[in-house]
Wavefront OBJ file of the C-alpha trace (Angstrom):
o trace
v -5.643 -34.193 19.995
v -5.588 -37.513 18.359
v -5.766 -40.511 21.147
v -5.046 -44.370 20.957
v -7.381 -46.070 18.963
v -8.144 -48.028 22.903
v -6.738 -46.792 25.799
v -3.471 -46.668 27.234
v -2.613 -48.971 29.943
v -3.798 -52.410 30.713
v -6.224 -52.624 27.578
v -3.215 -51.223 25.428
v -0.930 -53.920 26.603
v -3.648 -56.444 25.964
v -4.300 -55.549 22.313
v -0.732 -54.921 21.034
v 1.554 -55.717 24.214
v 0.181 -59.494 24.491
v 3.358 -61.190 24.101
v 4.707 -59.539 27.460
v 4.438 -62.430 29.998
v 0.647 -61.779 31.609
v 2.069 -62.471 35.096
v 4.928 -59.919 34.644
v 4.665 -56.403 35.894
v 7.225 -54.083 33.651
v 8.620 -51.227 35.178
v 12.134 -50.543 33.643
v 11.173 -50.477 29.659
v 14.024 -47.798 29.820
v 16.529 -50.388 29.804
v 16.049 -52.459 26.895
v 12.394 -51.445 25.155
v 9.295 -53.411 23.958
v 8.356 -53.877 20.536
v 4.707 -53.615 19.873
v 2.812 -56.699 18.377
v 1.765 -55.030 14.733
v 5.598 -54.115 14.773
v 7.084 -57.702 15.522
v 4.854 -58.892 12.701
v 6.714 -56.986 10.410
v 9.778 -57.499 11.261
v 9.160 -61.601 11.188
v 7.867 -60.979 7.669
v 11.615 -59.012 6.577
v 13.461 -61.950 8.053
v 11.367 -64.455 5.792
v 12.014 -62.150 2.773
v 15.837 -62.802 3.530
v 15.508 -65.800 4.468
v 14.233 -66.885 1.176
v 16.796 -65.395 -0.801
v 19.152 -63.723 1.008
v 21.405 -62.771 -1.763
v 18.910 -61.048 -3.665
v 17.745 -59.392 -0.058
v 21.166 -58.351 0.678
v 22.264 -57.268 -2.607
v 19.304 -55.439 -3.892
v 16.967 -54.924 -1.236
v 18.931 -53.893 1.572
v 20.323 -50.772 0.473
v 16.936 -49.406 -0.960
v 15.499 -50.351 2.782
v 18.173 -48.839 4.574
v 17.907 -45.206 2.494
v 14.042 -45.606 2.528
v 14.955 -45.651 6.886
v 17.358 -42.760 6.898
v 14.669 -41.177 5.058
v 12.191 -41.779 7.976
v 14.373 -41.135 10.257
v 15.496 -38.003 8.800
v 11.745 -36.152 9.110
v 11.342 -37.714 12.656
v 14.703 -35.928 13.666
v 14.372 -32.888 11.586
v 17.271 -33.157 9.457
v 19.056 -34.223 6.305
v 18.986 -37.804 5.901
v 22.653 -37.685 4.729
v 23.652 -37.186 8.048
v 22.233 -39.957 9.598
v 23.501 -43.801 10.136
v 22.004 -46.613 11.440
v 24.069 -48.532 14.410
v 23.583 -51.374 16.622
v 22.992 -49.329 19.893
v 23.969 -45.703 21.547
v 27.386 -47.135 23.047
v 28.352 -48.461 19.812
v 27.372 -45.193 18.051
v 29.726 -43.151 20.810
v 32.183 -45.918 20.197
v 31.809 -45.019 16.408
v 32.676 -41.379 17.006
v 35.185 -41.755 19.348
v 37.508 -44.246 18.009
v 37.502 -42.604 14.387
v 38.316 -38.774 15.632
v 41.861 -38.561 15.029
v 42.867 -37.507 18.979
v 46.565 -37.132 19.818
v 47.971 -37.436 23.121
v 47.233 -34.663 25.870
v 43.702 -33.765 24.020
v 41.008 -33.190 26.363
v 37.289 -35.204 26.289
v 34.790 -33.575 29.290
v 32.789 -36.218 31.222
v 30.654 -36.107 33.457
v 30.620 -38.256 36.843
v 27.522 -39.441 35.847
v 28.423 -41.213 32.003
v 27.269 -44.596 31.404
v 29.571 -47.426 32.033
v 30.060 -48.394 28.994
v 30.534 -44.782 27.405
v 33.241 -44.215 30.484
v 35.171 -47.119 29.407
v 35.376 -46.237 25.951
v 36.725 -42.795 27.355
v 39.072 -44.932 29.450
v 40.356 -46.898 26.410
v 41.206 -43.822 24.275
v 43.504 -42.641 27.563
v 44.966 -45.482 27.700
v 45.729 -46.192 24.317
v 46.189 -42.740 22.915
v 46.949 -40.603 25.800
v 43.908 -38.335 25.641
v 43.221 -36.727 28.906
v 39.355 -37.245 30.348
v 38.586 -34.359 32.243
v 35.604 -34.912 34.834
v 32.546 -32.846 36.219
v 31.235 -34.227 38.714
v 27.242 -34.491 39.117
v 25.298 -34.986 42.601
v 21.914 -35.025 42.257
v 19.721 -33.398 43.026
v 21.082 -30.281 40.734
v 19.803 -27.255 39.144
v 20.335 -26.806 35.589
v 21.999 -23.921 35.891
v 24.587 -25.606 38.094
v 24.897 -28.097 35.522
v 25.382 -25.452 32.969
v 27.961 -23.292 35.195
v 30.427 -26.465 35.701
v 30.383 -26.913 32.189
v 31.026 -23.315 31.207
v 33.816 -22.864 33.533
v 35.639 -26.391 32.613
v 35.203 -25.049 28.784
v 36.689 -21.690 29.621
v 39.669 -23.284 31.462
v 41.014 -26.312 29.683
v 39.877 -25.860 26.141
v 38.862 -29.357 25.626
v 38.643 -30.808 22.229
v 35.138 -32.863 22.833
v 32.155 -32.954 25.384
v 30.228 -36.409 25.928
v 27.093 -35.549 27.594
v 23.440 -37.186 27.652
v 20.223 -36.337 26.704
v 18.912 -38.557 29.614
v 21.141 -39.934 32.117
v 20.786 -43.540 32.505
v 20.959 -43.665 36.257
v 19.909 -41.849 37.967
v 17.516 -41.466 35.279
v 17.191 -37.545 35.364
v 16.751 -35.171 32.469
v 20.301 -33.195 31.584
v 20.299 -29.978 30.143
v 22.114 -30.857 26.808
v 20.520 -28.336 24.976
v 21.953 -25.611 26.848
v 25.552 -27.376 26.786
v 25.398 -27.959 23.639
v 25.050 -24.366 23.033
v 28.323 -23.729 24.923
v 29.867 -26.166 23.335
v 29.406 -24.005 20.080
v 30.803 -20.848 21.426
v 33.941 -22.241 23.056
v 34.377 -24.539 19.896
v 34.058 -27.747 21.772
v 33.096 -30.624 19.878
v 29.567 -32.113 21.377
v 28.835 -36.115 21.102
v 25.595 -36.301 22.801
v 24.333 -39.794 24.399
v 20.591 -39.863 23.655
v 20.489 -43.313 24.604
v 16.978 -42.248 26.075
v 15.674 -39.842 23.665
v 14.131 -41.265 20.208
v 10.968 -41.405 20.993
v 10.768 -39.984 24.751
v 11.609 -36.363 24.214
v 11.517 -34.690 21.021
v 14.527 -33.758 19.019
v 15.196 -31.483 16.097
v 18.668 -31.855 15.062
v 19.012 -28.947 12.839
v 17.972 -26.534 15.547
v 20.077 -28.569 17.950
v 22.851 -28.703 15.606
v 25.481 -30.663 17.228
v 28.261 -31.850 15.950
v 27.481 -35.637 16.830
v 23.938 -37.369 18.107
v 23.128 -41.106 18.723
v 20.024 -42.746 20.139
v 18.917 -46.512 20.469
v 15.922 -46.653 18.288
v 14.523 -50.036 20.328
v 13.916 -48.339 23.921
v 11.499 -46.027 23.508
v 10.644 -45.875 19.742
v 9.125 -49.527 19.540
v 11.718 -50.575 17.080
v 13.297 -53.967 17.423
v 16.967 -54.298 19.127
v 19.690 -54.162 18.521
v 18.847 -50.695 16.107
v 20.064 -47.287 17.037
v 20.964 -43.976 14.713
v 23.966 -41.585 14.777
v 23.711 -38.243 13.345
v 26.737 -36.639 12.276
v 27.252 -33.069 11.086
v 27.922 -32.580 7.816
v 31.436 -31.261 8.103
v 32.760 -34.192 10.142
v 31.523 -37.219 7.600
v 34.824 -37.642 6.295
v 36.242 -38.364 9.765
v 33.828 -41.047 10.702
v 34.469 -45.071 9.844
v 32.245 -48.009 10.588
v 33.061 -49.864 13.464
v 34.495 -52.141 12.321
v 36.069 -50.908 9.571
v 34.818 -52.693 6.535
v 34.585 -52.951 2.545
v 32.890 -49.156 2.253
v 36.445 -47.727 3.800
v 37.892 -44.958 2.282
v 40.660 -42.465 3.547
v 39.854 -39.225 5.259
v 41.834 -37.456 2.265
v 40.079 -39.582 -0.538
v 39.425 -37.794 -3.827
v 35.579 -38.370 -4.539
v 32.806 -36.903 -7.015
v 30.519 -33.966 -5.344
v 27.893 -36.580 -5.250
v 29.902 -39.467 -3.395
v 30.724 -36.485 -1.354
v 27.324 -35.696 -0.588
v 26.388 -38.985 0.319
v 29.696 -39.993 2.187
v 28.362 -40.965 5.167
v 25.148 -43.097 3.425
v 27.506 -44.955 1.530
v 30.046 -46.126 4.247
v 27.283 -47.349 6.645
v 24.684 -48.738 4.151
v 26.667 -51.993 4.305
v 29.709 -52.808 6.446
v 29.088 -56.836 7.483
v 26.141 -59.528 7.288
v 23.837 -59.060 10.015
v 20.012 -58.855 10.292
v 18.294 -56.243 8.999
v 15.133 -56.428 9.169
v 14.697 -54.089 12.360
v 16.019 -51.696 10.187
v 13.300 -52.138 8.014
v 10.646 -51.909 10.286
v 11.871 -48.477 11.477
v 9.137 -46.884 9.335
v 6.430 -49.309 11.050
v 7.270 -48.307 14.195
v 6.792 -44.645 13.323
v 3.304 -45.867 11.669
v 2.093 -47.501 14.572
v 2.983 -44.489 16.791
v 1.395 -42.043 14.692
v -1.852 -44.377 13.970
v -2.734 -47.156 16.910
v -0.956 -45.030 19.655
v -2.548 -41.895 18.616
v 0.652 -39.595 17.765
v 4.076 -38.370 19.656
v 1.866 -35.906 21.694
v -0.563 -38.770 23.105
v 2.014 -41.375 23.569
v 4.253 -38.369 25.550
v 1.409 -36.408 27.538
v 0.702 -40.126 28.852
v 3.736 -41.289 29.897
v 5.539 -38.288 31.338
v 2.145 -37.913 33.711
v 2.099 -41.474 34.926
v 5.817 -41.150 35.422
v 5.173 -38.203 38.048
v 2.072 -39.974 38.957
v 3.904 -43.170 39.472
v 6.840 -40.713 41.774
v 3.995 -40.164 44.446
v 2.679 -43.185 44.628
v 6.218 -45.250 44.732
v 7.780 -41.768 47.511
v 4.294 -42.663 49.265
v 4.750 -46.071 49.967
v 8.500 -45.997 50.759
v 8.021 -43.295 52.405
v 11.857 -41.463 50.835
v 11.256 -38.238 48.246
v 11.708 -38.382 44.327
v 14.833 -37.044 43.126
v 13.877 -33.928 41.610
v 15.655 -30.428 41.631
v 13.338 -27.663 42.464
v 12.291 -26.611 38.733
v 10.746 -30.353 38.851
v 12.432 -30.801 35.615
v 14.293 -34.055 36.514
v 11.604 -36.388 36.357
v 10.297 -37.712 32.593
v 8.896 -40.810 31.397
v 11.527 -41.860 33.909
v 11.355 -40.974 37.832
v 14.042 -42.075 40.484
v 12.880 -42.188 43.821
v 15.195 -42.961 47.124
v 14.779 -46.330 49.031
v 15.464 -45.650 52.508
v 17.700 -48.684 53.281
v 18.725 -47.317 56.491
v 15.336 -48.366 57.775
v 15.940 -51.924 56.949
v 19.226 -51.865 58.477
v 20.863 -52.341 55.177
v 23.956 -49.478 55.250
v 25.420 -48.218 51.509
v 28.425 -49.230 52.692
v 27.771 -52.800 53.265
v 25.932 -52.475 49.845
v 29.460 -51.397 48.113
v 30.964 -53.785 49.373
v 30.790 -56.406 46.579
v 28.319 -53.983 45.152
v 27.804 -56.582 41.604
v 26.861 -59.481 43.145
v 25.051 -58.162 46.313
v 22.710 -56.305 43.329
v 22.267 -59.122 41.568
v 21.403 -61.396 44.566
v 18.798 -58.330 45.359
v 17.178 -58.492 41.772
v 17.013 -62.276 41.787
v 14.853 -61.488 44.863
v 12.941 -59.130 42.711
v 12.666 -61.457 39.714
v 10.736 -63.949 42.242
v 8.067 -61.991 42.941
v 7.738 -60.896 38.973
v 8.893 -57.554 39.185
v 12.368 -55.963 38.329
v 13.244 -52.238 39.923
v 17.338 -51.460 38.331
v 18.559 -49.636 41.719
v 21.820 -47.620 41.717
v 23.809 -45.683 44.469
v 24.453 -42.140 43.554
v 25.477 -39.101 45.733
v 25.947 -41.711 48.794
v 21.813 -43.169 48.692
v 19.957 -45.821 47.266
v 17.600 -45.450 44.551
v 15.351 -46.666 42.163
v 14.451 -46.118 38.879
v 10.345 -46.911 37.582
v 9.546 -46.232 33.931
v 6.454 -44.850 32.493
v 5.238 -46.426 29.220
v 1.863 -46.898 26.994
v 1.207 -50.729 28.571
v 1.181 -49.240 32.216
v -0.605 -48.433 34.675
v -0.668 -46.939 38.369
v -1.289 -50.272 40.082
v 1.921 -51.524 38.515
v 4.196 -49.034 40.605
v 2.622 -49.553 43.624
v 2.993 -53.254 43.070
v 6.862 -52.726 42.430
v 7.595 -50.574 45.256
v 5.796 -53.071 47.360
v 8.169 -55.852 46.314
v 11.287 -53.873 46.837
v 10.294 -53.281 50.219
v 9.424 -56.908 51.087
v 12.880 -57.751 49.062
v 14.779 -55.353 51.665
v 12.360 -56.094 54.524
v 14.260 -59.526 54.227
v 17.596 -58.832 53.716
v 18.757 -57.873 57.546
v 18.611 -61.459 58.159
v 19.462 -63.476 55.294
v 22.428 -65.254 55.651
v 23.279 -65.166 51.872
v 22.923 -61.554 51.934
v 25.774 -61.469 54.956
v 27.746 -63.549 52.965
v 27.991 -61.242 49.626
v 28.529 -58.207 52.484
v 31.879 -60.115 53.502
v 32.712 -60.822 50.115
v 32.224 -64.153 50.304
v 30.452 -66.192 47.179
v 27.278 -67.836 47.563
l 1 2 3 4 5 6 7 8 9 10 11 12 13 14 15 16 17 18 19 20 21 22 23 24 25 26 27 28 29 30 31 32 33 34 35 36 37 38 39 40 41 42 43 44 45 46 47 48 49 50 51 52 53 54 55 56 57 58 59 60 61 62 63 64 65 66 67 68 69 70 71 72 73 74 75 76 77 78 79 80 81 82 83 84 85 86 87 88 89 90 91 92 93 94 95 96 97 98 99 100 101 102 103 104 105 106 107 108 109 110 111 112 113 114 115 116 117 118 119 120 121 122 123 124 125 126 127 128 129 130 131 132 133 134 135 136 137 138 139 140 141 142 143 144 145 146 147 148 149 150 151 152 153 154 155 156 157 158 159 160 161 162 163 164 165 166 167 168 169 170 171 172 173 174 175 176 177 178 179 180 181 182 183 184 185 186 187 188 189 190 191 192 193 194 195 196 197 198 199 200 201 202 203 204 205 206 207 208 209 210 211 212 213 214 215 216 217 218 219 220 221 222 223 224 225 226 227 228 229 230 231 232 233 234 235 236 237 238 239 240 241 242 243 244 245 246 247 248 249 250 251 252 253 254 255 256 257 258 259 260 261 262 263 264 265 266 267 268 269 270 271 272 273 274 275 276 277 278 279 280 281 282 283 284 285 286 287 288 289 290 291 292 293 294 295 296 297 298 299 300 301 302 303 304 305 306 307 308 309 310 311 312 313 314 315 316 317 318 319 320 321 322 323 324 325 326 327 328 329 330 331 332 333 334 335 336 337 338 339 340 341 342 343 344 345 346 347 348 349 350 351 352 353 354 355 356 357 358 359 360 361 362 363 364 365 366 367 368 369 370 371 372 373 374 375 376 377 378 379 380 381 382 383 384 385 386 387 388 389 390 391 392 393 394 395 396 397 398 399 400 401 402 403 404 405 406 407 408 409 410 411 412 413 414 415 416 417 418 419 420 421 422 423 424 425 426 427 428 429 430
């Protein structure tokens, strides 16, 4: 198997991870992503080729860049590059899908408990606004897939929803879901799936015409290298015509618009090409990113087999030193390049219910604590207990976990007795 031309870890994050602060220790590249130093050369160089003439960039460049990116895109995702478009991030891409379907009042979108915020809200908005009825499963972890899988079927069966939002990766707790398998059902009780691979591109693999589901999106910039804000959105061939940029721009054209066989090929290419000035040169380094993956990190295979065992590597050592077990059902198919172990707050006579309290700032207050000591660990109550989420990538190392864990404990260690702390738990502002 091919292997990074030096190894992972600290000597990888020396070489082409530099530019991370050198007193920082990075746990949580789930959340936002690093862009690797070859990369972020490239993508300076595109913003100086606009820069210097951005109408000739714009007007004649651009769209040859962004179809030479679909193009990339479309062999790293198995598909036909006609069915992809590049967004800003996941939540815009499920915002994309889900504010062009044409819903009417009393239709039915399945969530589960467990959606991210932001994909909830948009959920929220459409019931609101339109009337559509959100229709909840609720998820306590630990699960078994087939659980997962059961609650699904049996929601399908009985209220004939019109769509499914589901994830590839749930965010927090940041456990694999079985979207495969859902998916699946979703095509034999003719629900429409819109799957959140926020965390995907780049962590797990994914071949969309096997998959085949009626709508995809991933963010490109957390675990592909690529820069933010750059994420894709696959859509099936038979729903182009229902999908608009967001917003709604120059490239609009009706639903029921009359078109040649090749505009209709190309529908969805030609609305999201261009739709509003913005920078574009992480679009252009999509293909580097891919590069550098397949050449200085060695290949998909390398960069996975590395990560997904420090991730379980990094679950014993973090469960070790809090002492608390990783949340994990018993297939051990949870866990990935992320792993979400419980902090036993109890022990530090911090409760989950003072925590809820004035949950926002109480977190923040924790993670300034955190920030200190050069270290960040997102925590998140789920199923009634505290946890924490550690991710594995290319620039780590085992040392950092046990570092992180040992700040967390400190962080909580001091909490009992902090008198800012007791304020936030009375709702009272620092």
């Amino acid at each position: 198997m091919p292997q990074p031309i030096v190894p992972f870890g600290k000597q990888f994050r020396e070489k082409f991870f530099a530019h991370i602060d050198p007193k920082y220790v990075p746990v949580n590249h789930g959340s936002y992503g690093v862009t690797p130093e070859p990369v972020f050369n490239k993508f300076k160089e595109h913003i100086l080729e606009d820069f210097k003439n951005s109408d000739h960039y714009i007007k004649v460049e651009q769209p040859q860049v962004y179809k030479e990116a679909l193009k990339e895109l479309a062999q790293f995702f198995h598909c036909d590059y006609r069915n992809l478009a590049i967004v800003d991030n996941a939540t815009s891409g499920v915002n994309t899908v889900l504010r062009s379907l044409p819903f009417e009042k009393g239709d039915k979108i399945v969530i589960p408990t467990t959606v991210y915020g932001a994909c909830g809200n948009t959920v929220k908005f459409l019931e609101n606004r339109y009337g559509i009825q959100p229709i909840l499963i609720q998820l306590d972890y630990p699960l078994e897939d087939s659980e997962i899988i059961g609650k699904f079927e049996k929601v399908f069966k009985t209220e004939s929803p019109k769509l499914a939002l589901i994830d590839t990766i749930i965010s927090m707790p940041g456990v694999r879901f079985p979207f495969e398998e859902v998916t699946a059902l979703c095509h034999k009780y003719g629900v429409l799936s819109l799957i959140d691979g926020a965390h995907s591109a780049g962590l797990i693999p994914i071949d969309l015409d096997n998959l085949k589901p009626d709508f995809y999106t991933s963010n490109l910039h957390k675990w592909l290298y690529v820069p933010r804000g750059t994420a894709v959105l696959y859509v099936d061939k038979k729903n182009h015509r229902q999908i608009h940029t967001m917003p709604v721009s120059h490239s609009y054209l009706d639903d029921k618009a009359v078109v040649s066989e090749e505009e209709e090929d190309n529908w969805l290419v030609d609305r999201f090409t261009f739709y509003g000035t913005k920078n574009f040169a992480n679009i252009a380094v999509i293909k580097d990113a891919i590069k550098f993956r397949a050449t200085e990190a060695g290949g998909e295979e390398a960069i996975h087999d590395y990560c997904f065992d420090l991730a379980r590597k990094a679950g014993d050592v973090v469960s070790k030193i809090w002492d608390s077990p990783v949340l994990e059902n018993k297939a051990r198919d949870l866990s990935n390049t992320m792993v979400t172990v419980e902090f036993p707050n109890e022990r530090y006579n911090i409760h989950i219910r003072d925590l809820k309290k004035n949950i926002g700032p109480v977190f923040e207050y924790i993670f300034s604590k955190m920030f200190a000591e050069n270290t960040y660990v997102p925590l998140v109550i789920h199923n009634e207990k505290l946890y924490g989420r550690f991710s594995a990538q290319v620039y780590n190392e085992l040392s950092d976990y046990k570092y992180a864990a040992e700040v967390v404990a400190k962080v909580f260690e001091s909490l009992a007795n902090d008198p800012n702390y007791k304020k936030l738990i009375r709702k009272e502002h620092l």
